[in-house]
N, C-alpha and C positions, 0 to 999 in steps of 0.2 A: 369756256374754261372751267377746270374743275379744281374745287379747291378741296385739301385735306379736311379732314372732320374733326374741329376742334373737340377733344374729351370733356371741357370745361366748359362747353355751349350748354344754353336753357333753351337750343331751338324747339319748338312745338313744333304736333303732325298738322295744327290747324295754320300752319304760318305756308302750306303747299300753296301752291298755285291753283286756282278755282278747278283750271280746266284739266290741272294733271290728276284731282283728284276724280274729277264727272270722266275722265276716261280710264281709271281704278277701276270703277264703282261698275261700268258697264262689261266687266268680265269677270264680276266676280256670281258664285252661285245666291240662288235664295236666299238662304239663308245667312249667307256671310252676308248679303246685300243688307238684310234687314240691319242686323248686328253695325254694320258700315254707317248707317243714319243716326244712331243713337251714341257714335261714339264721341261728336261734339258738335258744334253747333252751326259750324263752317262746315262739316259733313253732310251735314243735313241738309242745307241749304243748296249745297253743289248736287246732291245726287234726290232726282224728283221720286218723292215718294209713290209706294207702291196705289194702287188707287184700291179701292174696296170692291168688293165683287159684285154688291151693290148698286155700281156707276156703272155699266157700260163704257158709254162713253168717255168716261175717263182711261177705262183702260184700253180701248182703242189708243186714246192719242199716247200713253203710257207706251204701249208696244211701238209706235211708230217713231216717236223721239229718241227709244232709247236701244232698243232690238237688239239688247243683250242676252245672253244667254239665260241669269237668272229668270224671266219667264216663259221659257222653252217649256213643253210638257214632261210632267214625269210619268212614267210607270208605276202603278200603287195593283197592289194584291195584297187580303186581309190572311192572317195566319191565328193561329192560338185560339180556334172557335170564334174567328172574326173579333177578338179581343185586341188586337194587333195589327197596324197598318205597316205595311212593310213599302218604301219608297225608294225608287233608283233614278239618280240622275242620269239621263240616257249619254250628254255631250261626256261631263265629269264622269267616267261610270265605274271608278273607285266609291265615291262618294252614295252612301246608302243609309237612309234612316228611318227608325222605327217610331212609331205615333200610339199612343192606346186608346185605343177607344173606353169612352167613357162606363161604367159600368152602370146596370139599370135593366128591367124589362125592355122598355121600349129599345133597348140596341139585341136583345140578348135574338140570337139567332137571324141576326141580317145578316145581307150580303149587296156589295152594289153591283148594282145593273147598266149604270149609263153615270155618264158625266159630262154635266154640261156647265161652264163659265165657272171654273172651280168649284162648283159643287158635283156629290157624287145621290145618286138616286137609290138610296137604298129599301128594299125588299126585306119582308119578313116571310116565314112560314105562315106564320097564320093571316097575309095578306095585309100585311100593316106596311106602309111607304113613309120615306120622309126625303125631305132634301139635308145631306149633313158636310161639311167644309171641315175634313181632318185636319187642314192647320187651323185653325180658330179653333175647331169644335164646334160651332156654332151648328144646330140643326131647326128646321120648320117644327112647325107642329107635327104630330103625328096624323095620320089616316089611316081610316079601316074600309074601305070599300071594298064591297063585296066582290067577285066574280069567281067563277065555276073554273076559268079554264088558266088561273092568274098560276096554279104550277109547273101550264106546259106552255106557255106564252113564249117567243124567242123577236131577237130585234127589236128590241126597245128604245126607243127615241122619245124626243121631246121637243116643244114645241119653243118655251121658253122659259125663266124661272117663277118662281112663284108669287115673287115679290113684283114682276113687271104689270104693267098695266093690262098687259095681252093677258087674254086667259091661256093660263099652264095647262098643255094637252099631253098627257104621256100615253105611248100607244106600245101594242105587242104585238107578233102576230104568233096565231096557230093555224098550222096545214098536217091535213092528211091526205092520201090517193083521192080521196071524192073530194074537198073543199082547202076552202080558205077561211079563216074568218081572222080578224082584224078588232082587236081590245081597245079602246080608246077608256081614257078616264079627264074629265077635267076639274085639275086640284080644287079640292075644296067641297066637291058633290059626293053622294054616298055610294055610287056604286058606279064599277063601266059599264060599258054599253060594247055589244058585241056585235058586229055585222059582218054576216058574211060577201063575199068579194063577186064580181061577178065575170067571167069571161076564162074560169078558168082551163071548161073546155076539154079536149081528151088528155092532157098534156097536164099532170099533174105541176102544181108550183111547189116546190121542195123548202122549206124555211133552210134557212142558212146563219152560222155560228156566225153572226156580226149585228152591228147597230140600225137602225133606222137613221133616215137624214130626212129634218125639214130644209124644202126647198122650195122657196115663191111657193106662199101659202099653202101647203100640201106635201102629207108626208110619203117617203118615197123606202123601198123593200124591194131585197138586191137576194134569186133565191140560189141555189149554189152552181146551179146552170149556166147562170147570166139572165134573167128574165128578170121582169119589176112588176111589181105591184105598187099602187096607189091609192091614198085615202086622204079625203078632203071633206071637211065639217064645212056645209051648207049653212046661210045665214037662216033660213025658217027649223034649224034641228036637227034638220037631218042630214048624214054623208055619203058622200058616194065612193065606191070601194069597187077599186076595181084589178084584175090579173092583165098587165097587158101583153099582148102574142107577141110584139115584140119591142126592142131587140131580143134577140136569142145569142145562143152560145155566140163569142167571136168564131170569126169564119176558121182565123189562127189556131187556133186550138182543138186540140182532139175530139173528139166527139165521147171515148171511153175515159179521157181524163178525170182522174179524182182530183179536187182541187177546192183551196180554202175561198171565199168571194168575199172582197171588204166593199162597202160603199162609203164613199162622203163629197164634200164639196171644196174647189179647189177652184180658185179666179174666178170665180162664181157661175162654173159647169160642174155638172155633176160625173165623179168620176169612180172608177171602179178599179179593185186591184183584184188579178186571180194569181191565187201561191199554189203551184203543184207539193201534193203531197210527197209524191215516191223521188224527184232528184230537186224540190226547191227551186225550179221555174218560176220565174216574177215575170208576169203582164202587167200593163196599167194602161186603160180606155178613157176616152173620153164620150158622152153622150151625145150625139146628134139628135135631134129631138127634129129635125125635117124631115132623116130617113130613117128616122130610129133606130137605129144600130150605132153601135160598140167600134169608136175608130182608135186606132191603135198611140198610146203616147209613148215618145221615145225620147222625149227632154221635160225635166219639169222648170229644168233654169231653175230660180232663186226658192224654190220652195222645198221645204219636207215634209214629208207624208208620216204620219204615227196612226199605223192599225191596231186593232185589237177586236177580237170577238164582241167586247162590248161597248166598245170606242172609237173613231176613226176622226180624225181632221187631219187639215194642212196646215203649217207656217209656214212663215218668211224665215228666210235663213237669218240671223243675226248679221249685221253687217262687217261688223270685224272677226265671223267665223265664217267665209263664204264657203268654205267645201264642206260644210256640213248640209248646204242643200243639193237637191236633183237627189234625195235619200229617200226610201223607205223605211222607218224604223220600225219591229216589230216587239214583241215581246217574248224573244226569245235571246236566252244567254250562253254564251262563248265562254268558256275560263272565266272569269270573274265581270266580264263588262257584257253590254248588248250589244245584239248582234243587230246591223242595218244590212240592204240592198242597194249598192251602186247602180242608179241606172245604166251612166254611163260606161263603164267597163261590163257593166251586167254579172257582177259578180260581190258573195258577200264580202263584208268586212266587220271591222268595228268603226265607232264614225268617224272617227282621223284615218281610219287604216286608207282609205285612198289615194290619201294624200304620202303617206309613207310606203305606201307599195305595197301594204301590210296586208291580204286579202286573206281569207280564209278559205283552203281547200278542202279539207274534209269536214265535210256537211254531218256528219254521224257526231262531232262536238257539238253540236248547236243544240239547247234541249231547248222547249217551250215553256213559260210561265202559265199556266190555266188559269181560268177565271180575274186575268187581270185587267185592271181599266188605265186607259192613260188620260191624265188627271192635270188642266191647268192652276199651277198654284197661286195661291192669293193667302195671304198672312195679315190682310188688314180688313 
């Protein structure tokens, strides 16, 4: 029964029902989440705070309890001489906000390179690194470690953050027609260590606009062929680094194709996405690692995919937004929202368009965002 709204009532918002508020609170964005905890004390209590970036494990069970949308990844690219963090919520993709970076030497001429557990890994010109979290602001110490080749370095990955127990391994690589060699640094030491790769054979290995993935101790580099490389730190010092023959191109695929190659890690296989340049073809492989080769996925069910030249994972879809999985999200924008890949229809959209029929035909709207990283948020 519903009864009129008395104009003379002192009802309060904290007099809700526990559970209509903890199913508010699970569809709302970030930032209105945050704002949602502080606004009284019955709020707070109903909706479990965000965990710190710090915890791991907390924000495992965080994701798993609550698999709202608030912490989906966003799209971050810096603007104004990296003085300005520019943020788009991919589901929300009205929803866009600007961050400043802090002013000081130690930022003046960064840019980030990788993101990993909401923090972002940023790069300096003169070889200076640090770990920094645009929502807090908070950043590590700074580093200056040397290396020679830290300007032409691509596919940067990491191993873990700084603060873990595990020593923090961030790695690059550079290739030319004769070699490979493979940058490794571990946080905290004064300089990388370069090693070249071996097996690389007549068949030069091409670096490729995308991230590194660690997987089961060893990092893995995806080059825009379809081929990998591997490097893995030796407990007496030393690594081994290796180009391996295969897999090679999917058999699927052209042999003269131009085509973007993303790597990461998805149910815990290692998986690959190739985007043709000239009509926006979407593949997505799964690794066999018995016959080495590239087998073809054609459902990803409950997950989505966020690529980016300098970033790649998977989520679980939110549970009360299911068609926002079996998606690939990239960093590229339509009219004012981002553009994703329907596996299933095999056609783009924007990330409800599936659901409303809404797809997008002409591919020449679509522009790319460069040099952008997609970014787990954490505000505590």
């Amino acid at each position: 029964m519903v009864l009129p709204c008395d104009p003379h009532s002192k009802a309060m918002l904290s007099e809700l029902p526990s559970e209509l508020v903890t199913l508010v609170a699970k569809c709302l964005t970030l930032s209105d989440y945050s704002n949602f905890r502080v606004t009284c004390k019955e709020f707070c209590e109903a909706a479990p705070p965000m965990p710190s970036w710090l915890d791991k494990r907390a924000k495992i069970e965080f994701l798993e309890t609550t698999r709202s949308t608030s912490v989906l990844p966003w799209l971050l690219f810096l603007t104004n001489e990296g003085r300005l963090c520019n943020v788009i919520d991919p589901i929300h993709t009205n929803d866009r906000y600007l961050m400043t970076i802090p002013s000081g030497n130690s930022y003046r001429g960064m840019d980030a390179f990788y993101s990993k557990d909401g923090l972002l890994l940023m790069f300096g010109e003169s070889g200076n690194l640090f770990f920094y979290n645009p929502f807090t602001k908070v950043k590590t110490d700074t580093k200056r470690p040397t290396n020679q080749l830290l300007g032409y370095i691509r596919s940067v990955g990491c191993s873990s953050l700084p603060n873990s127990q595990e020593n923090c391994t961030i790695v690059g690589l550079y290739s030319n027609p004769q070699q490979l060699v493979i940058s490794s640094y571990v946080y905290g030491q004064d300089s990388w260590i370069n090693v070249s790769a071996n097996g690389v054979g007549d068949t030069p290995f091409i670096a490729a606009d995308n991230s590194a993935v660690y997987y089961k101790n060893a990092f893995y580099f995806l080059d825009v062929t379809g081929r990998l490389a591997t490097y893995r730190a030796l407990p007496n010092g030393w690594a081994k680094c290796k180009a391996m023959k295969k897999p090679t191109r999917p058999a699927c695929i052209n042999s003269s194709a131009h085509m973007a190659t993303y790597l990461l890690e998805c149910r815990g296989e290692l998986l690959s996405v190739f985007v043709g340049y000239t009509n926006g073809w979407v593949k997505v492989f799964q690794l066999d690692f018995v016959r080495k080769r590239w087998v073809q996925v054609d459902n990803l069910e409950k997950y989505m995919i966020f690529v980016s030249p300098r970033s790649s994972f998977a989520k679980l879809a939110p549970t009360n937004c299911p068609e926002f999985g079996n998606k690939i999200y990239f960093p590229k924008l339509q009219c004012e929202g981002l553009a994703c890949y329907d596996i299933k229809s095999r056609r783009y959209c924007s990330p409800t368009g599936s659901r409303d029929g809404d797809y997008i035909e002409d591919l020449s709207q679509i522009r790319e965002i460069l040099c952008s990283v997609w970014i787990e948020p954490y505000w505590s």
